[in-house]
N, C-alpha and C positions, 0 to 999 in steps of 0.2 A: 212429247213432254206433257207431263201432267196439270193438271192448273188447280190452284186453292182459290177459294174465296174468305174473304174479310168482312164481314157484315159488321157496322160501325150502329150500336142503338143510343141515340143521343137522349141526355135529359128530359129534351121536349118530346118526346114520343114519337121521333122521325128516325130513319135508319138511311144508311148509305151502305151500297155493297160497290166490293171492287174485285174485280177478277186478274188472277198472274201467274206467271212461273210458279211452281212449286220450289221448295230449295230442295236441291237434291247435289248430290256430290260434295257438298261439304262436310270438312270435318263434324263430329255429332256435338263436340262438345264447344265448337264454335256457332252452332246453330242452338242449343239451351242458351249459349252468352249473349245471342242476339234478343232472343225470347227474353230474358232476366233484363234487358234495357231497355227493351220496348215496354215492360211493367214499370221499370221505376223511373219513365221520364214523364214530363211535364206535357210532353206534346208529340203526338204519331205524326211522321209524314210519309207521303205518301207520291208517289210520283203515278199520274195517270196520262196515257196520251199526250205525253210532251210536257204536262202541268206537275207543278207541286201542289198538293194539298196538307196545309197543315191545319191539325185538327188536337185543341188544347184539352187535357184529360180531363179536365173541369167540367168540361160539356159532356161527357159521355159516362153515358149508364152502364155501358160491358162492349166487348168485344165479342163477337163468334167466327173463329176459325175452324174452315174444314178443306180437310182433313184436318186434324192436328196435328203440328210438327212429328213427326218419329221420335224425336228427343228434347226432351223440355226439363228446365233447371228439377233443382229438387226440391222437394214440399211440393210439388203440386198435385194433387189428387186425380188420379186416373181411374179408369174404368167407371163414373160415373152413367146414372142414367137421369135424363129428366123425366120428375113425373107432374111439374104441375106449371 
């Protein structure tokens, strides 16, 4: 099984990374609808080693997920590069 990671960059200039399952076998378009919920909530949790972590959008600067989902709602801009 393949593993993603979630790097969390907070306001304050600290990060948090978590490592997991990849989602795989699920429907494509139940995996954009998880995506589109995890943008429009107030608060990510996150279940690590037994714990929950919740972690309020207000504190957080961006997310980075890698790999990225296979399928992610619409509007979102793909094939991106960073250059700066």
């Amino acid at each position: 099984m393949k593993n993603a990671v979630l790097t969390v960059h907070f306001m304050d200039g600290t990060t948090l990374s978590v490592r997991y399952p990849r989602l795989t076998g699920m429907d494509p378009t139940g995996i954009a609808a998880a995506v589109k919920r995890a943008l429009d909530a107030e608060k990510v949790i996150v279940e690590v080693d037994g714990d929950l972590l919740i972690i309020p959008m207000k504190n957080v600067k961006y997310f980075h997920l890698t790999p990225a989902p296979d399928h992610i709602p619409q509007g979102v801009i793909r094939n991106g590069r960073l250059i700066s």
